[in-house]
ZANULO-863037 format. One record per residue (C-alpha): x, z negated, y; residue number from 1. Coordinates in steps of 0.05 Angstrom, whole numbers, plus 32768, in hexadecimal, padded with zeros to 4 digits. Example, Ala and Ser with C-alpha at 12.3 -4.5 7.8 and 13.67 -1.06 7.14 Angstrom:
<sites>
X 80F6 Z 7F64 Y 7FA6 resi 1
X 8111 Z 7F71 Y 7FEB resi 2
</sites>
This chain:
<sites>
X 89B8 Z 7EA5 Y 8175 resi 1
X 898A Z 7E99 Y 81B4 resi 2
X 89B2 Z 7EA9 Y 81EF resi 3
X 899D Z 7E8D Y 8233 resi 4
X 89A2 Z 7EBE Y 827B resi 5
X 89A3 Z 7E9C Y 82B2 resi 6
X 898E Z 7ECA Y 82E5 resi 7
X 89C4 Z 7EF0 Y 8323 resi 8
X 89BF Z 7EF7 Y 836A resi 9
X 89F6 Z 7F24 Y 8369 resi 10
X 8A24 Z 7F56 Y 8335 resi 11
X 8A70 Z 7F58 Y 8345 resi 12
X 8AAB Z 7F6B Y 831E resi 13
X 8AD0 Z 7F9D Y 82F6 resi 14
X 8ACA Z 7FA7 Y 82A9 resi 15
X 8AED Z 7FC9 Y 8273 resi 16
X 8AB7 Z 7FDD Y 823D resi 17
X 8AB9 Z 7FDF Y 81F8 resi 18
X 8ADD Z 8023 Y 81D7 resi 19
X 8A9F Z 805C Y 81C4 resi 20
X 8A8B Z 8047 Y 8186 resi 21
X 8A70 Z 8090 Y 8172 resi 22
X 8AB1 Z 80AF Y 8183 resi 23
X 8AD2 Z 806D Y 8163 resi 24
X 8AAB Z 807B Y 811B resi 25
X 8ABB Z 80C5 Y 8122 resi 26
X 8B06 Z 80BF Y 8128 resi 27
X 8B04 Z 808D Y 80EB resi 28
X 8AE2 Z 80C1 Y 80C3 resi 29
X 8B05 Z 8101 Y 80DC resi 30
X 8B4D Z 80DC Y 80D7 resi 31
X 8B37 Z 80D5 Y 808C resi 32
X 8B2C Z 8120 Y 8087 resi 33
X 8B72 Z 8133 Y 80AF resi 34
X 8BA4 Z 813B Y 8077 resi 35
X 8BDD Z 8111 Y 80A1 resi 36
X 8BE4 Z 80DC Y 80CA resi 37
X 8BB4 Z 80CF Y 810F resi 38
X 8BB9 Z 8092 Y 8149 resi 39
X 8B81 Z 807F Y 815E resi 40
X 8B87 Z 804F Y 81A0 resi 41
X 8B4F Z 8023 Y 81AF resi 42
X 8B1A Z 8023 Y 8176 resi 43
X 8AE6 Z 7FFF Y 817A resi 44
X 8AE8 Z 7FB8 Y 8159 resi 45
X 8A94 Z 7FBA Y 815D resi 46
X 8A76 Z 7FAB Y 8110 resi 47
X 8A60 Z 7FF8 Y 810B resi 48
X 8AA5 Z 801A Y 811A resi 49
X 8AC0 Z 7FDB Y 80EA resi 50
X 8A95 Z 7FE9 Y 80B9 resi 51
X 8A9F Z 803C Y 80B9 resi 52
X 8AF6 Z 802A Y 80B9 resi 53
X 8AE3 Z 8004 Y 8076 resi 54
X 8AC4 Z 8038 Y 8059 resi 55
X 8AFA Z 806B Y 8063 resi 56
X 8B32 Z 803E Y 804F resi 57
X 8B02 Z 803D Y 8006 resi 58
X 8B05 Z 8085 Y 8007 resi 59
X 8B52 Z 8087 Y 800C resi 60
X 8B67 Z 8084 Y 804C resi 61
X 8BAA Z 805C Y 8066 resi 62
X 8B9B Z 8030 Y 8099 resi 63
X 8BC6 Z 7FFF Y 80C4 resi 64
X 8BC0 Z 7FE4 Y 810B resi 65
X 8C04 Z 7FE3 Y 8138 resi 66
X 8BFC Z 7FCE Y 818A resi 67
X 8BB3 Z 7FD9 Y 8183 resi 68
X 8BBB Z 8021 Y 8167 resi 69
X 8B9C Z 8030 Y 812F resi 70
X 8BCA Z 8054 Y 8102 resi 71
X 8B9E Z 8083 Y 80C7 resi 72
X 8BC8 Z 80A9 Y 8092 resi 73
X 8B88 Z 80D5 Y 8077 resi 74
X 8B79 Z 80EC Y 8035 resi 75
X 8B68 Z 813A Y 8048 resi 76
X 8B33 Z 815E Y 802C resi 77
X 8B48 Z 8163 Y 7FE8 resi 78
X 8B5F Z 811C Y 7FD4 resi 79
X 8B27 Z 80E4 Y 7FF2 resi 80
X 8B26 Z 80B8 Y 7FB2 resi 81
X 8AE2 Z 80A0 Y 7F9B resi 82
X 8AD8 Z 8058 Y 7FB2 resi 83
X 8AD0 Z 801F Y 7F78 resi 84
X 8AA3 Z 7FFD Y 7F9E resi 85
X 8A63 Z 800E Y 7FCB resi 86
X 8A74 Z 8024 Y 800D resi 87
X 8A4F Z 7FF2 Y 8036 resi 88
X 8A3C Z 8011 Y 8080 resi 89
X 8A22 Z 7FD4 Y 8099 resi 90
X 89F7 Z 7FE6 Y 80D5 resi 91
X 8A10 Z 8027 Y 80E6 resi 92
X 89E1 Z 8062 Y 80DC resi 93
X 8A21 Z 808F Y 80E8 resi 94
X 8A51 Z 8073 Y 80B8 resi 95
X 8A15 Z 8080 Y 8089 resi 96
X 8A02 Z 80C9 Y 80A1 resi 97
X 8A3E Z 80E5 Y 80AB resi 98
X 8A66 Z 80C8 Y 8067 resi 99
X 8A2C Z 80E3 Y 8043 resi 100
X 8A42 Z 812B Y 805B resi 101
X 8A88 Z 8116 Y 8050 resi 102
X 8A7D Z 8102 Y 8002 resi 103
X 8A4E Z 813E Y 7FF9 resi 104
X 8A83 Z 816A Y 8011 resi 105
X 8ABB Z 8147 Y 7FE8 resi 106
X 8A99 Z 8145 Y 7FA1 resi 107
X 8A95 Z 80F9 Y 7F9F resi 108
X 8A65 Z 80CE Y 7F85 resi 109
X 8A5A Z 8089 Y 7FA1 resi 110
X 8A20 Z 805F Y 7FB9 resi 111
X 8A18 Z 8050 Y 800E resi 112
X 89FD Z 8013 Y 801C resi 113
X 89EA Z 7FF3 Y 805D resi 114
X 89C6 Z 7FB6 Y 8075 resi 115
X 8974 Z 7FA0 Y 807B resi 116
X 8973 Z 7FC7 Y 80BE resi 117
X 89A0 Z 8008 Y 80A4 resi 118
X 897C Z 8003 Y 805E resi 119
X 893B Z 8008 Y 8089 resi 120
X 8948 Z 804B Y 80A9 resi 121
X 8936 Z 808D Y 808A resi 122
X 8970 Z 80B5 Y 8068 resi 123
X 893E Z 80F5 Y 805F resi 124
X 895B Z 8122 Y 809B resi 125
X 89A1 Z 811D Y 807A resi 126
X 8986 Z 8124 Y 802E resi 127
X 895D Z 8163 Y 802F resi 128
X 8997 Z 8188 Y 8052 resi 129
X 89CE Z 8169 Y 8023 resi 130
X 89AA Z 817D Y 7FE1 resi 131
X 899F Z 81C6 Y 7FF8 resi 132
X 89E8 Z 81BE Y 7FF9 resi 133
X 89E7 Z 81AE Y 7FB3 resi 134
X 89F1 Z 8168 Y 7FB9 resi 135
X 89BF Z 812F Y 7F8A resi 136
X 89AA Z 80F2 Y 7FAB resi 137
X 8988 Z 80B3 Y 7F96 resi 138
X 8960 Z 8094 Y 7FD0 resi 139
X 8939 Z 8053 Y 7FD1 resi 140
X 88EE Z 806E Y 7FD8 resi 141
X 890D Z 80B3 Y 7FE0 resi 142
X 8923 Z 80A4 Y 8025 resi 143
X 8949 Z 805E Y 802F resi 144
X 8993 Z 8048 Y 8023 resi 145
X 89A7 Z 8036 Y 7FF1 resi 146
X 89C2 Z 8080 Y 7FE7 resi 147
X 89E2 Z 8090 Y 7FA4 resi 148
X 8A08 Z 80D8 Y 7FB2 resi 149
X 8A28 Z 8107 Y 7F7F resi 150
X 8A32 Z 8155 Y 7F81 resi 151
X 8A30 Z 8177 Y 7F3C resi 152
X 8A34 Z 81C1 Y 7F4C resi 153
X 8A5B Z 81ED Y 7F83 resi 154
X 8A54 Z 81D8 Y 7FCE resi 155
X 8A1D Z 8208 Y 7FEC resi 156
X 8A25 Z 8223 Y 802D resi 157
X 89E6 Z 821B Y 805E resi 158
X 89CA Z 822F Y 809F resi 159
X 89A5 Z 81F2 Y 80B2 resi 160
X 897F Z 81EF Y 80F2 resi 161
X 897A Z 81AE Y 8105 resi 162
X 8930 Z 8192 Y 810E resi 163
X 8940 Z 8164 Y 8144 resi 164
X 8979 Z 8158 Y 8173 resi 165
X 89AC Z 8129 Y 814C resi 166
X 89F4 Z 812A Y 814C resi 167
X 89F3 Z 80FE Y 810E resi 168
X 89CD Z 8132 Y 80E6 resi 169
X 89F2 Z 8169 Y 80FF resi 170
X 8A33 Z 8147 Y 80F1 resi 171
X 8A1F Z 812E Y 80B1 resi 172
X 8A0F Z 8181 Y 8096 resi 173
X 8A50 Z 8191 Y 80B3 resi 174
X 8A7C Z 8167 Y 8091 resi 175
X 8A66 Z 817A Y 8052 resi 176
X 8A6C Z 81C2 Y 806D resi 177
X 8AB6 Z 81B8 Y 8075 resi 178
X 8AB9 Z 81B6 Y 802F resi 179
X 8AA0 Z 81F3 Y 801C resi 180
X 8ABA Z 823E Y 8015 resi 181
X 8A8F Z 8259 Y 803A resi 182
X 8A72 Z 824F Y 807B resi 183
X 8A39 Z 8216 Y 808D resi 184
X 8A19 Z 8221 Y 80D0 resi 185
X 89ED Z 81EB Y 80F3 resi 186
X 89BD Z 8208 Y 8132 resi 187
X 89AE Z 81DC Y 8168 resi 188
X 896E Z 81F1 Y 818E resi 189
X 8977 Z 81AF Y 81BA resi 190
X 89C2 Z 8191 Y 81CB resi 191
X 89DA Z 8154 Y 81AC resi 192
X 8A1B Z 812C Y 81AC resi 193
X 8A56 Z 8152 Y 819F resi 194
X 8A82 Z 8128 Y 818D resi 195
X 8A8B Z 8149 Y 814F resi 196
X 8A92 Z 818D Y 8167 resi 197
X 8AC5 Z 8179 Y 818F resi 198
X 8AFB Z 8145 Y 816C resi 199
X 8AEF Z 817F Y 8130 resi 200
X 8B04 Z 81BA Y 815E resi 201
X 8AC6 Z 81DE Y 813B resi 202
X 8AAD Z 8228 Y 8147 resi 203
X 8A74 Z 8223 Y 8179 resi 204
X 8A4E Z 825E Y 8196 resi 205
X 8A03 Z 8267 Y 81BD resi 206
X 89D4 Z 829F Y 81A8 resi 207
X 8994 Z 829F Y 81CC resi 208
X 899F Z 8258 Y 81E9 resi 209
X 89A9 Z 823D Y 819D resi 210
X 89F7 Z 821C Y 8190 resi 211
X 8A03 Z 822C Y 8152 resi 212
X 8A3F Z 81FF Y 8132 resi 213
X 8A6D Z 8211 Y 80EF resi 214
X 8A9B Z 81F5 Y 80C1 resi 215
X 8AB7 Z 8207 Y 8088 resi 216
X 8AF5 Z 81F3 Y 8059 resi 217
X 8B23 Z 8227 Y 8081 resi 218
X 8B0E Z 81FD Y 80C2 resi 219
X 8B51 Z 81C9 Y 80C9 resi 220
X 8B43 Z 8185 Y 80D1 resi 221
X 8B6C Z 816F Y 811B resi 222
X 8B92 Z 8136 Y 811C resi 223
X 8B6F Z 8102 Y 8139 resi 224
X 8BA2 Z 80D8 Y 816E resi 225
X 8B7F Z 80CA Y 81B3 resi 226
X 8B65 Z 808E Y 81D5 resi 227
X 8B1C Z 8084 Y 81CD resi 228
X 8AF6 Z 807D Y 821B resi 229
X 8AC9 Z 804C Y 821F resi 230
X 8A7A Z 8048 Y 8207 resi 231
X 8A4F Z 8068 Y 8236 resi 232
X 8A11 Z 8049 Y 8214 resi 233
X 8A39 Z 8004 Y 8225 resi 234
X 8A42 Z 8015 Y 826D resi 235
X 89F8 Z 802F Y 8274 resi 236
X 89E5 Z 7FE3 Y 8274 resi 237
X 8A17 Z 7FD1 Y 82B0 resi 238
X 89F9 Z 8016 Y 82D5 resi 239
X 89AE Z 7FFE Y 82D6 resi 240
X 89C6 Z 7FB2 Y 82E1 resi 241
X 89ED Z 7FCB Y 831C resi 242
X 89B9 Z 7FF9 Y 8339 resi 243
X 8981 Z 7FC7 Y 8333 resi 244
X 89A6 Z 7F89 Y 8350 resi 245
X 89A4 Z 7F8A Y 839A resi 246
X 89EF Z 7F6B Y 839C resi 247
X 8A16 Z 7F98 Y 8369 resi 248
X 8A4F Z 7FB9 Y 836A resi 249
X 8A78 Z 7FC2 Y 8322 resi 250
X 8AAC Z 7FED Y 8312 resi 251
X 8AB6 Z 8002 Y 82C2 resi 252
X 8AF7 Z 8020 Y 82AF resi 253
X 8AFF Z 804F Y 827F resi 254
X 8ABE Z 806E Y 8270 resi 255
X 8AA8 Z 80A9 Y 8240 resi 256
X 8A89 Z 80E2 Y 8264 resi 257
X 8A74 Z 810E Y 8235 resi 258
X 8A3D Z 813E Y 824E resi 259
X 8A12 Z 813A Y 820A resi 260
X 8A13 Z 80E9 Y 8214 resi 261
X 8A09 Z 80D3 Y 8269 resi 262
X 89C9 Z 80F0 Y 827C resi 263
X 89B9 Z 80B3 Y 828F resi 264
X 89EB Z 80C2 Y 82CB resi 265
X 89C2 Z 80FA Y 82E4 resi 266
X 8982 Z 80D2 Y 82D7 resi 267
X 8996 Z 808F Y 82FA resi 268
X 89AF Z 80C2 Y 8333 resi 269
X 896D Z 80E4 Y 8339 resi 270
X 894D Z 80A0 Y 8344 resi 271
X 8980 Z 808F Y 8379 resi 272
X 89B1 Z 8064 Y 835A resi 273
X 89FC Z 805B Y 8381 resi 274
X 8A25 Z 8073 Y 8347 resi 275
X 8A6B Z 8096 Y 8351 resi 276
X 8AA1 Z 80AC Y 8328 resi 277
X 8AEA Z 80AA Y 8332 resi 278
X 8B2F Z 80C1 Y 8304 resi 279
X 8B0B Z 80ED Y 82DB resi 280
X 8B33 Z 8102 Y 8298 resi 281
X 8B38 Z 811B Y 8257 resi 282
X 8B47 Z 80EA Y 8226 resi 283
X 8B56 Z 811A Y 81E6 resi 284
X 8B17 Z 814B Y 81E6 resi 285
X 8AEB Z 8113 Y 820E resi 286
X 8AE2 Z 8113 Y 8251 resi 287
X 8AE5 Z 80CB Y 8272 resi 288
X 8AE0 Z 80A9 Y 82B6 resi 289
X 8AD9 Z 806F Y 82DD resi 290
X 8A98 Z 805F Y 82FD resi 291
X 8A81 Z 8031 Y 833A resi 292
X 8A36 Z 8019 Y 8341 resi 293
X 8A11 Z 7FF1 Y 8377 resi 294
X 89D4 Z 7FD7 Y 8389 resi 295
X 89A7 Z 8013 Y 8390 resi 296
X 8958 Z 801B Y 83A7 resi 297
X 8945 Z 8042 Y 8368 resi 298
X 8900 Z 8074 Y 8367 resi 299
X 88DE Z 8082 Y 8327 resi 300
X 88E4 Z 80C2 Y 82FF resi 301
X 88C7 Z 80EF Y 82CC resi 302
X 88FC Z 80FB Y 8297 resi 303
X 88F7 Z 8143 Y 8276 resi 304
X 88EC Z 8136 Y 822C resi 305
X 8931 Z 8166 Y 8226 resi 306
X 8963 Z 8138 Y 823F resi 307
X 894C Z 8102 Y 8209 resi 308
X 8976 Z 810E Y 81DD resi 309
X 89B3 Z 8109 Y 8208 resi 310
X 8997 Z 80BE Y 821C resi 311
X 8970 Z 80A8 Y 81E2 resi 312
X 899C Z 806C Y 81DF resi 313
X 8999 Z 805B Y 8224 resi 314
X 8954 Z 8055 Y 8225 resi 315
X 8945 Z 800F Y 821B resi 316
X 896C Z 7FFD Y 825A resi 317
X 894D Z 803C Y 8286 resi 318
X 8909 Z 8017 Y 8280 resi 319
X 892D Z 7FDF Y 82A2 resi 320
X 8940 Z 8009 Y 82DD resi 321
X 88FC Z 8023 Y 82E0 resi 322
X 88DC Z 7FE6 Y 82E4 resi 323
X 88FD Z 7FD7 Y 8325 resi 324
X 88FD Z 8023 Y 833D resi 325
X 88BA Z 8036 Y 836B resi 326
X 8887 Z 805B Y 8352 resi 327
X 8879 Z 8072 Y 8311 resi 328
X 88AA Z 8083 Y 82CE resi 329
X 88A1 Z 80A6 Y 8291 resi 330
X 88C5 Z 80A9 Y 824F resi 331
X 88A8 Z 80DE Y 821B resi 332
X 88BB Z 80FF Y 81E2 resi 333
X 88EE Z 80C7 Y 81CA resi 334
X 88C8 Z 80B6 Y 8186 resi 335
X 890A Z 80C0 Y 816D resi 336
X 8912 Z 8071 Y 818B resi 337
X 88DB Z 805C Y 814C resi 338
X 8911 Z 806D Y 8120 resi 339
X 8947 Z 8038 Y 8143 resi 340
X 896B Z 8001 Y 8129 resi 341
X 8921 Z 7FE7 Y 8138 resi 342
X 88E5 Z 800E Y 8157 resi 343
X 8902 Z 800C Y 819A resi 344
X 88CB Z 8023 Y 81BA resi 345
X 88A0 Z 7FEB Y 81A7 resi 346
X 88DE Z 7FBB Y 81B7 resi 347
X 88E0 Z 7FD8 Y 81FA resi 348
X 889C Z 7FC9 Y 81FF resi 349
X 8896 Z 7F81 Y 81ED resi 350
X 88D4 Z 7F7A Y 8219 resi 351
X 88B1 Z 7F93 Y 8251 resi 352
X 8868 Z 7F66 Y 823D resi 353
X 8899 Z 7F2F Y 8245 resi 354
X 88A3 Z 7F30 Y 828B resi 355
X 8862 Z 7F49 Y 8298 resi 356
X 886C Z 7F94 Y 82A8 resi 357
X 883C Z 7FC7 Y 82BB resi 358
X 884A Z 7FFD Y 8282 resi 359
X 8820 Z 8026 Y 824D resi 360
X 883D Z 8032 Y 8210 resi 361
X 8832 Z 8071 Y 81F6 resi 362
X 884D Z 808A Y 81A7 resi 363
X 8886 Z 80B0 Y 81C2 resi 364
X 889B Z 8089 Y 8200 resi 365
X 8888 Z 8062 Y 8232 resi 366
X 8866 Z 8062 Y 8280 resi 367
X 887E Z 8030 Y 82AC resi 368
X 885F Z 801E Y 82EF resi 369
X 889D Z 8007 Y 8312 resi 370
X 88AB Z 7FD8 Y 8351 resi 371
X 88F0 Z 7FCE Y 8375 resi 372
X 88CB Z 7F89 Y 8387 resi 373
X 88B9 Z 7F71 Y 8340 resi 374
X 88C0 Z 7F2E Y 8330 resi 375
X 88BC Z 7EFB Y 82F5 resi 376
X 88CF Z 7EB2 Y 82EE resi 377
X 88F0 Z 7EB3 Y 82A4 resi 378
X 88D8 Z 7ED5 Y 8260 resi 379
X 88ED Z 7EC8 Y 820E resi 380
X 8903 Z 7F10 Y 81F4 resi 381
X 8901 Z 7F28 Y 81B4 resi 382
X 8948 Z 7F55 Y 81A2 resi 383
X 8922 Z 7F60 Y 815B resi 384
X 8975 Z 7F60 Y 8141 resi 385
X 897E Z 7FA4 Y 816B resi 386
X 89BE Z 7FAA Y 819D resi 387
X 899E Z 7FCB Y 81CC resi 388
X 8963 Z 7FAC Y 81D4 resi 389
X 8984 Z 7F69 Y 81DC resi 390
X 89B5 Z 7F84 Y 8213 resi 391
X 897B Z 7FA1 Y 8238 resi 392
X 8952 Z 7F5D Y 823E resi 393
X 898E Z 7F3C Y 8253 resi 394
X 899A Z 7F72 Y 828B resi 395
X 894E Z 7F62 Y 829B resi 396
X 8963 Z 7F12 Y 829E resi 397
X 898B Z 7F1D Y 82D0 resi 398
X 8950 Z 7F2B Y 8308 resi 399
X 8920 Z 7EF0 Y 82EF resi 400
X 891E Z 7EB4 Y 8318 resi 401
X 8927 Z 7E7F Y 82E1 resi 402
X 894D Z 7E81 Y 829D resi 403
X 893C Z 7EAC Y 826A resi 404
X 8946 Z 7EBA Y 8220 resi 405
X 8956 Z 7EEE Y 81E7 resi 406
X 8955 Z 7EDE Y 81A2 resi 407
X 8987 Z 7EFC Y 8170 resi 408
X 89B5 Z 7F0F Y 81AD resi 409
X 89EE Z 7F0E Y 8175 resi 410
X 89DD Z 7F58 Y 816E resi 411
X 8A02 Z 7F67 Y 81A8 resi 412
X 8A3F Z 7F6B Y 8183 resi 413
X 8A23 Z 7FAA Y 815A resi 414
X 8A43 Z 7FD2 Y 8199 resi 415
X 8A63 Z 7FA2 Y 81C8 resi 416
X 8A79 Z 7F67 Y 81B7 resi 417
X 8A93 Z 7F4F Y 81FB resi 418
X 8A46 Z 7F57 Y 821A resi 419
X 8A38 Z 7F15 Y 822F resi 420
X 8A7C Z 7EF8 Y 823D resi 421
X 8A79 Z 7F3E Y 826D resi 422
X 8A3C Z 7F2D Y 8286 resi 423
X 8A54 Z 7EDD Y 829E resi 424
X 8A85 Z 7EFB Y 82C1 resi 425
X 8A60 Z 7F2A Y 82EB resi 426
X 8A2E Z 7F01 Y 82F7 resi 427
X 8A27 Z 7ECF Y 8335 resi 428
X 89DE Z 7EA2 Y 832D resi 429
</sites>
């Protein structure tokens, strides 16, 4: 699908976004574990947390939908059945990930498959771990999904340090930790999400600035009955479309505010941007809000190679804001961003070529020689099938002077599947 943006003179409205769809897959999966019953309000109907529900209802677990509640009788630890057909993950690099920890752990055998995108991203981080567990797996070229997964002999506990920050590696070792007798420990030089951590109630401590993490088999599973807040990687493209419009001002209700997930809050304040929050909550063990953004004059900034992780998905729309932010940006060490549903950082790129932007592209992130004053008539993007990527060029639309373009812009719906009908209704040409 081609979608056409007209461009806005102004941003107005409020919006309810689409439920977290990390938190979404997570509750799926760690409903399955809880030996009872869980309600789970507002899951996400996005293909990902659709395709993760799937999967868990092949491994055994009950599940019905009453007044938009999602109602999941689990199988426990002990009784996830072994599925009779392959457990298709569709796009979602965490249904993958962390199910592969989950059959590890459980002493099942079954083969995770994904699609051309999914099947095109390296499995290696979660293998190597997994067999020192004890686990044997069958990898296209080693390293790519198709994964066939069995366990032959006794869970082994490890003490894994993880190599990079990733929640979905470190959630992936300790699921198949809560399997085992004795304890599995994952260290965390740099944070993560934790997500995990917390909808598992799991033992967390900091030695010498490290967090390490366990599980084990006498960890209980919690139930899992909250309301999911909404996606925070959703509402980072109304933030930067807010900031960078000079008429904007958008409310979104409902938003997750988890500390390992909005550093693009602080970084979009550091550059200036009118952002406040009101009714801040907890919604189960999730912090949430709502949060108001106008127009802003934005100033460019340095971002400190630490706080990548905790935006690494916000990315592609932060070189938006910096293009319109004065002065000079700088994204570096995000080469986790190669390893995207696409190379994001070349996507980002050729987004930005597009408009003809002042940028160097560097193998680990970007520099972009920003201008509040920029200006472009109209430009053909590329989404290369990636969510994100297609959401930020359409953000970028929005300040050309004629109509623009973005191929593929179906790919939306990966996370948010409401994006452009939001999008019409904020905007006023």
């Amino acid at each position: 699908m081609i979608k056409k943006i007209t461009p806005a003179s102004s941003l107005k409205g409020e919006l309810t976004l689409p439920p977290d769809k990390s938190i979404s897959q997570r509750a799926a999966i760690f409903s399955l574990l809880h030996d009872g019953v869980s309600e789970v309000k507002n899951y996400s109907q996005a293909q990902d947390p659709q395709s993760t529900l799937s999967c868990v209802q092949q491994l055994g677990a009950e599940v019905k939908e009453q007044n938009g509640t999602l109602i999941i009788k689990g199988t426990g630890r002990k009784n996830i059945k072994t599925p009779d057909k392959d457990l298709d993950c569709g796009n979602s690099g965490t249904a993958m990930r962390l199910l592969s920890g989950v059959l590890v752990g459980a002493k099942i055998s079954a083969k995770l498959v994904g699609d051309e995108s999914l099947c095109g991203r390296t499995m290696t981080r979660i293998i190597n771990p997994l067999e020192k567990m004890g686990a044997h797996i069958l990898a296209r070229n080693s390293a790519y999904a198709p994964l066939f997964i069995n366990r032959y002999e006794p869970l082994k506990p490890l003490q894994f340090e993880l190599p990079i920050p990733s929640a979905q590696l470190k959630s992936c070792v300790l699921l198949a930790g809560l399997f085992g007798e004795e304890l599995t420990q994952v260290i965390e030089i740099l944070p993560s999400r934790d997500h995990t951590e917390r909808l598992l109630n799991l033992d967390q401590k900091v030695v010498q600035d490290r967090k390490i993490i366990s599980a084990s088999l006498a960890d209980e599973i919690p139930n899992q009955s909250y309301t999911i807040p909404g996606d925070f990687s959703a509402a980072a493209f109304w933030l930067v479309a807010g900031a960078i419009q000079n008429d904007a001002e958008i409310k979104i209700g409902n938003v997750g505010l988890n500390p390992t997930r909005n550093a693009l809050l602080d970084i979009l304040d550091e550059m200036g941007a009118d952002i406040t929050i009101e009714n801040e909550r907890m919604e189960g063990a999730e912090p949430a809000g709502d949060i108001i953004v106008k127009g802003s004059d934005l100033k460019a900034i340095e971002i400190d190679p630490k706080m990548i992780p905790n935006c690494i998905d916000e990315l592609p729309i932060l070189s938006v804001a910096m293009l319109f932010a004065e002065g000079t940006s700088t994204i570096s060490g995000a080469e986790e961003l190669r390893h995207k549903e696409t190379d994001r950082i070349m996507a980002m790129a050729n987004m930005l070529n597009a408009v003809g932007a002042n940028f160097e592209e560097k193998e680990d992130g970007l520099i972009i020689h920003g201008d509040p004053d920029f200006s472009f008539s109209s430009a053909d993007f590329e989404s290369y099938h990636d969510h994100r990527i297609a959401m930020a060029a359409a953000v970028l639309s929005l300040k050309g002077s004629k109509e623009s373009s973005i191929k593929d812009a179906e790919s939306a719906a990966v996370s948010y599947p409401g994006f452009w009908n939001d999008l019409e209704d904020l905007s006023t040409s």
